[in-house]
Each structure stands twice: as C-alpha cells, then as structure tokens.
N, CA, C and O atoms as a CHARMM CRD file, in Angstrom:
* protein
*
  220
    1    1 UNK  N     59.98400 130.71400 116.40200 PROA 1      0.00000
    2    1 UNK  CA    60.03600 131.70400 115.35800 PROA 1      0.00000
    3    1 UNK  C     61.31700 131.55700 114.52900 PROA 1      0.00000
    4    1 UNK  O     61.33000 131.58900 113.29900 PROA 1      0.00000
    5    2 UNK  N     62.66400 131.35200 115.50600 PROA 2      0.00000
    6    2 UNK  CA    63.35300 131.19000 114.77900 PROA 2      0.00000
    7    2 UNK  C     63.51200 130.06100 113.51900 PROA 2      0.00000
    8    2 UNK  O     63.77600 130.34900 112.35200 PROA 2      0.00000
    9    3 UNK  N     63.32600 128.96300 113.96100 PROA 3      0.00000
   10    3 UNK  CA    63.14800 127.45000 113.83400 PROA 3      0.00000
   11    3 UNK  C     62.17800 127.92100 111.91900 PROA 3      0.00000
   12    3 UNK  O     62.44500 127.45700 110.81100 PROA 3      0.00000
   13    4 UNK  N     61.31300 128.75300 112.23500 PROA 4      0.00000
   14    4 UNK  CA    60.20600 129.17400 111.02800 PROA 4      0.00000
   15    4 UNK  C     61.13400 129.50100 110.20500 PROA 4      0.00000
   16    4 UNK  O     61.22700 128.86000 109.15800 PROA 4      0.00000
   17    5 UNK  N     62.17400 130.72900 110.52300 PROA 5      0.00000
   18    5 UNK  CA    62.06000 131.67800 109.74500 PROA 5      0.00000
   19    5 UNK  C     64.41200 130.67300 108.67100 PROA 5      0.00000
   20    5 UNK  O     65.01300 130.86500 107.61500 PROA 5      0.00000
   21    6 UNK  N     64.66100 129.73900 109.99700 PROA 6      0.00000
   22    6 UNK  CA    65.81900 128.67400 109.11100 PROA 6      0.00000
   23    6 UNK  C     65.26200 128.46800 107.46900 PROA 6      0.00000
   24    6 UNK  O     64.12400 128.14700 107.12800 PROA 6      0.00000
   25    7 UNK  N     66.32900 128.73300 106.66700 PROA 7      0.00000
   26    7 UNK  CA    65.92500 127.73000 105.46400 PROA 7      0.00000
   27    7 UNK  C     67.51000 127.48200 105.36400 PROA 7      0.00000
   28    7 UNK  O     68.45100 128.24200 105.59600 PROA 7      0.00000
   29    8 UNK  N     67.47200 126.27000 104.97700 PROA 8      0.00000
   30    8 UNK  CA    68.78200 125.25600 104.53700 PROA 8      0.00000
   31    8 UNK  C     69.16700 124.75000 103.28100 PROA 8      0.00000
   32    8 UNK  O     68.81400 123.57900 103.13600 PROA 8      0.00000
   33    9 UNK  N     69.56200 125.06600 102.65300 PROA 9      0.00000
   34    9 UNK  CA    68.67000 124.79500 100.76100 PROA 9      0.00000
   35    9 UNK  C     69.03700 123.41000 100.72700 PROA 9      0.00000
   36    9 UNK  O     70.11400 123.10100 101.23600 PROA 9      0.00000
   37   10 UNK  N     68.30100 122.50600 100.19800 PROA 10     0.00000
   38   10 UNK  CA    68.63300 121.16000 100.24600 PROA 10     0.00000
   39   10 UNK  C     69.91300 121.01200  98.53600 PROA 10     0.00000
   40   10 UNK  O     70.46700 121.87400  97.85400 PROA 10     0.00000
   41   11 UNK  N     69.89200 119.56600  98.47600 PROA 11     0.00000
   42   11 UNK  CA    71.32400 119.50900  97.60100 PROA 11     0.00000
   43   11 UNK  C     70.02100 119.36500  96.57900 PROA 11     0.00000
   44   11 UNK  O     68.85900 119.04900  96.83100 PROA 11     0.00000
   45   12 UNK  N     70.83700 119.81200  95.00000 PROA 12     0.00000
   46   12 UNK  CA    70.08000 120.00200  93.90800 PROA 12     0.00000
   47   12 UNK  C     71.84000 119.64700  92.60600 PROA 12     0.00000
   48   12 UNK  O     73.06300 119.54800  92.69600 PROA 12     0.00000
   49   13 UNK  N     70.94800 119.60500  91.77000 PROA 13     0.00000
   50   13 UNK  CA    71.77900 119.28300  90.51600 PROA 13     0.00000
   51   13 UNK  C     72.09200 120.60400  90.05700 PROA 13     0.00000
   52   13 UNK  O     71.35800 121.58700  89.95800 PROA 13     0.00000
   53   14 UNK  N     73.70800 120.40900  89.70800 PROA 14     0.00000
   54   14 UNK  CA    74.27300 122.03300  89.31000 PROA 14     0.00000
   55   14 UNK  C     73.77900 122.15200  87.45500 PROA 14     0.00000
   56   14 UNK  O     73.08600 122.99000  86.87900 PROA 14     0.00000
   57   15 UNK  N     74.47800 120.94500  86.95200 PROA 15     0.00000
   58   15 UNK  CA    74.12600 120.97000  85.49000 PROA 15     0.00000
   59   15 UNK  C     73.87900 119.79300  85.42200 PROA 15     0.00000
   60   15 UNK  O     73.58300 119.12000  86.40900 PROA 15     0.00000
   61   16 UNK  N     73.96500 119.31100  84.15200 PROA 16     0.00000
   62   16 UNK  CA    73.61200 117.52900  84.00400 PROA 16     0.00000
   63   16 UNK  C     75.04500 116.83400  83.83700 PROA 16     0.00000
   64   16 UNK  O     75.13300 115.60700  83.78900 PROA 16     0.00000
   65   17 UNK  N     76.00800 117.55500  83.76400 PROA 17     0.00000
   66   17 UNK  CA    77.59200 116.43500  83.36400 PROA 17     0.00000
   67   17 UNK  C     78.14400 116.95500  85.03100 PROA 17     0.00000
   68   17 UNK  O     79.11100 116.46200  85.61000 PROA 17     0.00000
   69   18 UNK  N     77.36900 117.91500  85.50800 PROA 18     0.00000
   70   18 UNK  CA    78.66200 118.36400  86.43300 PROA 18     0.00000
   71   18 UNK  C     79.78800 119.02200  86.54900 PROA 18     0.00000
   72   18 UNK  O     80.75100 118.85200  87.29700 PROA 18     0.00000
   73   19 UNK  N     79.49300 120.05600  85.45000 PROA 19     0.00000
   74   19 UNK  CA    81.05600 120.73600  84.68700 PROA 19     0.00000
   75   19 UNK  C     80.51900 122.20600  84.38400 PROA 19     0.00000
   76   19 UNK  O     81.21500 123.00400  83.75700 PROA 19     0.00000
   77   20 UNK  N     79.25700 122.52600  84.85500 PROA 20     0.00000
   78   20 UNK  CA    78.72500 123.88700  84.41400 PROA 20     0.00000
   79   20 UNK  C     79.45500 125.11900  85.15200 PROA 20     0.00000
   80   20 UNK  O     79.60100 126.30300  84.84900 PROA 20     0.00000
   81   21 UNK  N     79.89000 124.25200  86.36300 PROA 21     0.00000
   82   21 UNK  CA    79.95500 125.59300  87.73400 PROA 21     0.00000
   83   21 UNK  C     81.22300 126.21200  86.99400 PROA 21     0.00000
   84   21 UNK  O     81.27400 127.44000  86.93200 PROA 21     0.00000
   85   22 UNK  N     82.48800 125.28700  86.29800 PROA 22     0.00000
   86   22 UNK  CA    83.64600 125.19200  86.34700 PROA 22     0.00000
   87   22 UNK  C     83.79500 126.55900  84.98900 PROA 22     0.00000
   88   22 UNK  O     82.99300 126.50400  84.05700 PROA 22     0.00000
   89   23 UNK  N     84.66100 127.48600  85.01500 PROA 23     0.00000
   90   23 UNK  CA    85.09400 128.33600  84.31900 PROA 23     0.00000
   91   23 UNK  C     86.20800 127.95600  83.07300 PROA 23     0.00000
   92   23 UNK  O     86.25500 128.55300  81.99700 PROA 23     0.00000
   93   24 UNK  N     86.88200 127.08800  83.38200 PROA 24     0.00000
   94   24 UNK  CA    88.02400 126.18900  82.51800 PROA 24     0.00000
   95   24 UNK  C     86.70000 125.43900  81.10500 PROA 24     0.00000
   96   24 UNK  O     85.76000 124.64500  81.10100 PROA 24     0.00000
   97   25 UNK  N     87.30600 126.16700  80.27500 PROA 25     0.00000
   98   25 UNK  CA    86.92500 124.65200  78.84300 PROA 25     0.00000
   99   25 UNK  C     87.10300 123.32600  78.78400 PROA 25     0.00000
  100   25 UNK  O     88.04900 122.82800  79.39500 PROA 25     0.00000
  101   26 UNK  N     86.51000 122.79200  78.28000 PROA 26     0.00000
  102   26 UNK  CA    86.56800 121.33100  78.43300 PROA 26     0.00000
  103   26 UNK  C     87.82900 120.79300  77.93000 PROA 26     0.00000
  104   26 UNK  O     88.08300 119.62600  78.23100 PROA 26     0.00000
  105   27 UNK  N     88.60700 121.40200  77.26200 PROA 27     0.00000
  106   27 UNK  CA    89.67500 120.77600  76.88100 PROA 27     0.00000
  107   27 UNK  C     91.04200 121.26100  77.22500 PROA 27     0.00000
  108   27 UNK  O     92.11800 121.02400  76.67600 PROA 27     0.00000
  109   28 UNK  N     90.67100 122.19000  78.53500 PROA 28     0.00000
  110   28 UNK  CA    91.89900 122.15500  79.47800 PROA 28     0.00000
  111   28 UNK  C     91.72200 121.39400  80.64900 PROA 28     0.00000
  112   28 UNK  O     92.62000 121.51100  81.48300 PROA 28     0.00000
  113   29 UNK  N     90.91900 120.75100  80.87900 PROA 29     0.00000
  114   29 UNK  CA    90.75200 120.03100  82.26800 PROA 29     0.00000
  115   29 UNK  C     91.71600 118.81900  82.77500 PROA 29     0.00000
  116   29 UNK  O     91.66500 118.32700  83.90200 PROA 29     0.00000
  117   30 UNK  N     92.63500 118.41700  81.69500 PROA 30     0.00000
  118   30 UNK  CA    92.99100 117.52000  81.95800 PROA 30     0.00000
  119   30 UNK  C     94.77100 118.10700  82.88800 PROA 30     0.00000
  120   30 UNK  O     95.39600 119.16800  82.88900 PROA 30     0.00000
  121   31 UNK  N     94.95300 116.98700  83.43300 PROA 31     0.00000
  122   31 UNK  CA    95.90200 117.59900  84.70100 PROA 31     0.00000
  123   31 UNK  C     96.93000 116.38800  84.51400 PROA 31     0.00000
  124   31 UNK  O     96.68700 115.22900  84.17700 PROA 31     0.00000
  125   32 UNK  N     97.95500 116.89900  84.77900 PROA 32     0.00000
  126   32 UNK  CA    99.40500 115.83000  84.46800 PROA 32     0.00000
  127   32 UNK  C     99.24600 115.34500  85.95200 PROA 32     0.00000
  128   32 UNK  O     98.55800 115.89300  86.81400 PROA 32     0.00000
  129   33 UNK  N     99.88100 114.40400  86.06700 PROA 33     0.00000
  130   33 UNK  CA    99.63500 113.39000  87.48300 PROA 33     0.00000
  131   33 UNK  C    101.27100 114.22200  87.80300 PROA 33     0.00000
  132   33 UNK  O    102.31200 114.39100  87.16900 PROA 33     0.00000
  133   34 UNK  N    100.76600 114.56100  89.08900 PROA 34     0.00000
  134   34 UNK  CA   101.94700 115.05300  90.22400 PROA 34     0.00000
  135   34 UNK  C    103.10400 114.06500  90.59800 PROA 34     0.00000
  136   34 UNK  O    103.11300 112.90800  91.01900 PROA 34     0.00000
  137   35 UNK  N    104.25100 115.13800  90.22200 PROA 35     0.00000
  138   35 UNK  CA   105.74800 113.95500  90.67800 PROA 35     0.00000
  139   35 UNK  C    106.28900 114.94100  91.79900 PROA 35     0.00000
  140   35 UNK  O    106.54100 116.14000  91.68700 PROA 35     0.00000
  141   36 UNK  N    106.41000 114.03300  93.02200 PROA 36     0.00000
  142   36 UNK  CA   107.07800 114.70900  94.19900 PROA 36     0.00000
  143   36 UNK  C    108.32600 114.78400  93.66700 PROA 36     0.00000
  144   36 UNK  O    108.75500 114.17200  92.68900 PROA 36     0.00000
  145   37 UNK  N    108.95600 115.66600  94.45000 PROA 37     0.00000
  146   37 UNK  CA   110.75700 116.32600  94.51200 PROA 37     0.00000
  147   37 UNK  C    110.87800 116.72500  95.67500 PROA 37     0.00000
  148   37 UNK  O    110.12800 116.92300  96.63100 PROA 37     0.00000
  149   38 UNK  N    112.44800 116.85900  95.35000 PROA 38     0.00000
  150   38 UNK  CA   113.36600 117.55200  96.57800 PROA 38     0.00000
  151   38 UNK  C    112.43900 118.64900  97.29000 PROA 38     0.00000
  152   38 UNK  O    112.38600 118.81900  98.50800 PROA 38     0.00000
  153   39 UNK  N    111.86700 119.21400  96.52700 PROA 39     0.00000
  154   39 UNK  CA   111.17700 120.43800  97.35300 PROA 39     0.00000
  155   39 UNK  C    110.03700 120.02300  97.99000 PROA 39     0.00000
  156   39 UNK  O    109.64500 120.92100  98.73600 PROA 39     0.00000
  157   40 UNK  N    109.31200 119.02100  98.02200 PROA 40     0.00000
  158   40 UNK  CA   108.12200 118.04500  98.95700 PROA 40     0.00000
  159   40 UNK  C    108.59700 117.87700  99.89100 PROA 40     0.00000
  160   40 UNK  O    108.12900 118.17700 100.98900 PROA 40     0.00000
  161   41 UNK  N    110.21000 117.07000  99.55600 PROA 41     0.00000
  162   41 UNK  CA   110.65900 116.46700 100.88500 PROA 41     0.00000
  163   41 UNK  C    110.73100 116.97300 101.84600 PROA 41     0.00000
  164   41 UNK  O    110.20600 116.72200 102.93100 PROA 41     0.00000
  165   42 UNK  N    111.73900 118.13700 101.36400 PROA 42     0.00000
  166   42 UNK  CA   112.23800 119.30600 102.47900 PROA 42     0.00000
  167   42 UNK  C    110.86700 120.08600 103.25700 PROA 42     0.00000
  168   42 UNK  O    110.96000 120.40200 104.44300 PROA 42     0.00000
  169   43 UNK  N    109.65200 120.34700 102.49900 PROA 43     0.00000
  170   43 UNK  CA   108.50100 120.96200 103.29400 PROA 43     0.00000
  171   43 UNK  C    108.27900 119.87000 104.16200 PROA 43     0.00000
  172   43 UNK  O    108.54600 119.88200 105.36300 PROA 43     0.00000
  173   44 UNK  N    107.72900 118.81600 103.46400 PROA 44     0.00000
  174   44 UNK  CA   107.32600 118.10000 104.77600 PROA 44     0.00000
  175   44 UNK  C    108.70300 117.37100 105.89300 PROA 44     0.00000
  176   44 UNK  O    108.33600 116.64900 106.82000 PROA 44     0.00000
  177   45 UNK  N    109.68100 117.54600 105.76200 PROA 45     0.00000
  178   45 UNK  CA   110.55800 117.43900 106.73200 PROA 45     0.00000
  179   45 UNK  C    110.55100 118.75100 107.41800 PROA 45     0.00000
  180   45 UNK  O    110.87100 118.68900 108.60500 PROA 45     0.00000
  181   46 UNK  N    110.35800 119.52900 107.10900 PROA 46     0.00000
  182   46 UNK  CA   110.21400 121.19900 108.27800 PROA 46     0.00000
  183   46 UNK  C    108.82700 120.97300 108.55200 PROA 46     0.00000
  184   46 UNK  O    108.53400 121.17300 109.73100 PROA 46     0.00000
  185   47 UNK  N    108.02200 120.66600 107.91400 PROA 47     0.00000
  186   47 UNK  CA   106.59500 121.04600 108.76900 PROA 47     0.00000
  187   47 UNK  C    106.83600 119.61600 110.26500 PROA 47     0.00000
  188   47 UNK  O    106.55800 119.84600 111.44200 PROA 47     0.00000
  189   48 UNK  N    107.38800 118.27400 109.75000 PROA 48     0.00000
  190   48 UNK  CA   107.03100 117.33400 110.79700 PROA 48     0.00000
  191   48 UNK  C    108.30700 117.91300 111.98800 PROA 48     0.00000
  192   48 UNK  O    108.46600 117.11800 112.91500 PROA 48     0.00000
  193   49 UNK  N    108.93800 118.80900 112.02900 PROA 49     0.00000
  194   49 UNK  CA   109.88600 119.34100 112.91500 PROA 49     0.00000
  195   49 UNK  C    109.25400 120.58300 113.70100 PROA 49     0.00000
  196   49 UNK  O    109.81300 121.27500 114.55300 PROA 49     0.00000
  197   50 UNK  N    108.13500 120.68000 113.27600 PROA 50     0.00000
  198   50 UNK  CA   107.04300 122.06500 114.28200 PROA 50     0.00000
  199   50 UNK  C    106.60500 121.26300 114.63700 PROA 50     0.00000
  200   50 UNK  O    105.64900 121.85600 115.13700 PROA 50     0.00000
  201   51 UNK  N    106.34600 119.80200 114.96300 PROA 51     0.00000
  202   51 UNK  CA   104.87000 119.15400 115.35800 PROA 51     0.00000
  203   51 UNK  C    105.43400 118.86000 116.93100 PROA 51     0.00000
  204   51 UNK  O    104.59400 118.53200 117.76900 PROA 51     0.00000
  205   52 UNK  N    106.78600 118.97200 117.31200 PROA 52     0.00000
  206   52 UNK  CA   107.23700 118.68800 118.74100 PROA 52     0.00000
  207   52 UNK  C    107.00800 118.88000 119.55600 PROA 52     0.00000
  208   52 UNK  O    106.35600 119.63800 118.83700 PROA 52     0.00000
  209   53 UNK  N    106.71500 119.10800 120.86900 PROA 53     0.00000
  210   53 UNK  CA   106.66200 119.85700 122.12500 PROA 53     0.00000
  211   53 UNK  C    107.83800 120.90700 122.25100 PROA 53     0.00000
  212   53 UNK  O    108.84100 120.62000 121.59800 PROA 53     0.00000
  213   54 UNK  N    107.87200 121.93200 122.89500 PROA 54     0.00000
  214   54 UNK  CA   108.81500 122.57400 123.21600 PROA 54     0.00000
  215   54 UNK  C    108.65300 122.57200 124.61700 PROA 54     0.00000
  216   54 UNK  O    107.54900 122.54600 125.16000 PROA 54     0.00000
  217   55 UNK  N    109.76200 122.59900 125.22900 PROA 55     0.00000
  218   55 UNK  CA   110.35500 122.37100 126.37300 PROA 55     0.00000
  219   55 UNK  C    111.06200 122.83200 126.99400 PROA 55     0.00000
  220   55 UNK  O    111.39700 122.29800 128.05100 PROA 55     0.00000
C-alpha cells in the first residue's frame, strides 16, 4: 500500500535556457572571479586547528 501510494516526481525541464527559476535579471548574473585574502587564510588556519584530537 505504501509502495502505491510513493510518488517521486521524476526530473523535468524548469524553462528552456535554465534561468527561469532564478529571481536576478539577466544582466546582473555576471560574478567577479573571487580573490582570496588575509581573511581566507586566517579562517582556514582556525578551522584546520579544530580538526585535532583533544587529549
């Protein structure tokens, strides 16, 4: 019964470019390519300093 009453929606086309779902205009989409800094470093130097065992 249960097995009956599953539906799973299969994959389907959102629009035809792929850009319908998106709320942004087409002519803000474009995105400056990311430059790490001092402030990357330092997060990921504190996050790889939680990854230790404590003891």
């Amino acid at each position: 019964m249960a097995v009956a009453a599953w539906h799973e929606p299969s994959p389907s086309v959102v629009s035809v470019n792929g850009l319908g779902y998106c709320p942004l205009p087409p002519n803000a989409r474009s995105q400056a390519p990311a430059q790490p800094d001092q402030s990357l470093l330092l997060l990921m130097f504190g996050l790889s300093q939680g990854l230790h065992p404590q003891g």
